[in-house]
Structures are given as C-alpha cells and as structure tokens.
C-alpha positions in Angstrom: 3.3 19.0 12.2 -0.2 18.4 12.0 -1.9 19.3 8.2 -5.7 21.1 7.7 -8.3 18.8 6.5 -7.8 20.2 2.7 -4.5 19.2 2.7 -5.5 15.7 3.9 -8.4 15.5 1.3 -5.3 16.5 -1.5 -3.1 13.5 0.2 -5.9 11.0 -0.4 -6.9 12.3 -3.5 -3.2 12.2 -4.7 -3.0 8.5 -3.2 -6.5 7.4 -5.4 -5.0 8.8 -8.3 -1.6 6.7 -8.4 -3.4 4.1 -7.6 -5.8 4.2 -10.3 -2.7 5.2 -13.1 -2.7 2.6 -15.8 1.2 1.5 -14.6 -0.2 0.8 -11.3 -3.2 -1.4 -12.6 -1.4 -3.5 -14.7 0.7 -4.5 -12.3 -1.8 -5.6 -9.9 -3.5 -7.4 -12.6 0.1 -9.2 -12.7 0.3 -9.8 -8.6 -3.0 -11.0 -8.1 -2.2 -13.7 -10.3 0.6 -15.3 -8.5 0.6 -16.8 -5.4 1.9 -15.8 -1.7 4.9 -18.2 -2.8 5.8 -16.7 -6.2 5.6 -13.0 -4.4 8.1 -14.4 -1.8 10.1 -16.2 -4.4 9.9 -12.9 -7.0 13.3 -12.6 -9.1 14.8 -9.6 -10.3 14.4 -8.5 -14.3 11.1 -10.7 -14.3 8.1 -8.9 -15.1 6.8 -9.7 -11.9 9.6 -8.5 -9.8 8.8 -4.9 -12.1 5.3 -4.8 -11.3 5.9 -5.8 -7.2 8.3 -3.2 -6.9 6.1 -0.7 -8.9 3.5 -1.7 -6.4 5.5 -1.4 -3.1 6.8 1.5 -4.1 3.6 3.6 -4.6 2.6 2.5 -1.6 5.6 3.8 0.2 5.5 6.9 -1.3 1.6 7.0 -0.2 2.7 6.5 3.3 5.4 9.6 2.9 2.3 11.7 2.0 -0.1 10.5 4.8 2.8 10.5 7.7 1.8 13.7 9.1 -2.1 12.9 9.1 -4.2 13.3 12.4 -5.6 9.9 13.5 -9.6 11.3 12.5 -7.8 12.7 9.3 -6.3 8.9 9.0 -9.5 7.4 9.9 -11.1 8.8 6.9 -8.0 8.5 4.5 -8.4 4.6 5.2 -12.2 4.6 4.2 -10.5 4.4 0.7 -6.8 3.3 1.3 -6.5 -0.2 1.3 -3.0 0.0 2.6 -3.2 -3.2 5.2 -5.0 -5.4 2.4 -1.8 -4.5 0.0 0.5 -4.3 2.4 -0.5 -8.2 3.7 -0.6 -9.1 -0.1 2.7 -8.2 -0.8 4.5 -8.6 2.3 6.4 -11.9 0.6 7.6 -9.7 -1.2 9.1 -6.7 0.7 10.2 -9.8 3.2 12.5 -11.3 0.1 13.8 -7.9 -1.2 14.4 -6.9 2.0 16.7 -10.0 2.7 18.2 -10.1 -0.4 18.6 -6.6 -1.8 17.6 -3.6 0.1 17.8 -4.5 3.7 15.6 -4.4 6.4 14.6 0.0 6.2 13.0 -1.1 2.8 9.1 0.2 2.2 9.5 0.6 6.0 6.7 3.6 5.7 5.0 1.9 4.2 4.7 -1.1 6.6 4.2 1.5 9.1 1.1 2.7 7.6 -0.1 -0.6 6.8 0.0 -1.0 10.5 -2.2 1.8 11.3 -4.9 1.5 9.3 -8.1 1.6 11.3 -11.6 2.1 10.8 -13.4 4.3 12.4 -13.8 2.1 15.3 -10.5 2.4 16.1 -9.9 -1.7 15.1 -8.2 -3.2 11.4 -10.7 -2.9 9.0 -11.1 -6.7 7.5 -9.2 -8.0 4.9 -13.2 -8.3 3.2 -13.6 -4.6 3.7 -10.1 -3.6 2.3 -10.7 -6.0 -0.9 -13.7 -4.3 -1.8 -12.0 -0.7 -0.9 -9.7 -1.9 -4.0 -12.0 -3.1 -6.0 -13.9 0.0 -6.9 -11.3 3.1 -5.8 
C-alpha cells in the first residue's frame, strides 16, 4: 500500500537518525578499518563481528521502513540513503553469515533495497556519490 509523502519524509528521517546514533558510528569507524577480507572472514564474539551485525542490521530494518515507498518517494529517500555504498561494503559479510549462520533469507531486505537505489535518473548512483552521502548525513 502506497504511503503519503509525510510519512516518507518520517521513514527517511527515522533512517538518518539510526544512522547517525553513536552505536551505529562506532561501528563503522570499526568496518572501515578492515579490509573486504576481514569482513568476509568476520568471527563471531569479536568486536568486529558486533559492530557488522549492528551495521547490517540497521540497515535491514531501514529497508523494512522504506519497503512500501513509491519509486519518486525512493528517488528522494536515496538522495541521503547510502544503502548500495553500505550494502557493497558489507556484502563479505552478509555473504559469510549467511553461509555459516543464518542462511541465505539473512538481511535479504536489505539487499533488496541496496538493489534499488537510484538516482533520480533512474541509474545506481556512484559508489563516489554514495561515499560522500555517508560522509556528512
């Protein structure tokens, strides 16, 4: 069922502010030190394996929220949801959970609205653009 713009601007405003909780930074100041190899080598009770999985899972509960936006509604939600820079960052990740823990249904929103995320072109905004989208919101 399709949402009014009001209740769109409350979904990205809700999805800024877990993002920019102190939990939520911390741990990316943890990610973005390790490597693609150490995200898809990431060990449970390791305070890396805390902070990806405190990660993923704001982003899937981001996706929950925005799963019933129009595409212009998700055209403007991704102006400041960097969802396909985040979701390419920790893809090792998911991709070793997945396989070892949870299976494959695992931050499956999540991926999903990772692969939706346009600009307002219509194409995948760049890695660049997404990276700077993070960087200040």
């Amino acid at each position: 069922m399709p949402i009014t713009d009001a209740e769109a601007n409350q979904i990205t405003w809700g999805a800024t502010q877990l993002r920019s909780g102190t939990e939520y930074r911390n741990a990316g100041r943890l990610i973005r030190q390790a490597s693609p190899q150490e995200l898809g080598d990431v060990r449970p009770r390791t305070d890396l394996y805390a902070a990806v999985r405190l990660q993923i899972g704001t982003w899937d509960q981001i996706a929950k929220w925005a799963s019933n936006l129009t595409h212009p509604q998700k055209a403007e939600f991704f102006k400041t949801q960097p969802a396909k820079y985040m979701w390419e960052h920790l893809k090792p990740a998911v991709t070793k959970i997945r396989r070892d823990e949870l299976g494959p249904n695992y931050a499956r929103d999540f991926e999903i609205l990772a692969d939706e995320s346009v600009g307002d072109d219509g194409k995948f905004k760049s890695a660049g653009e997404q990276a700077i989208v993070t960087m200040f919101c």
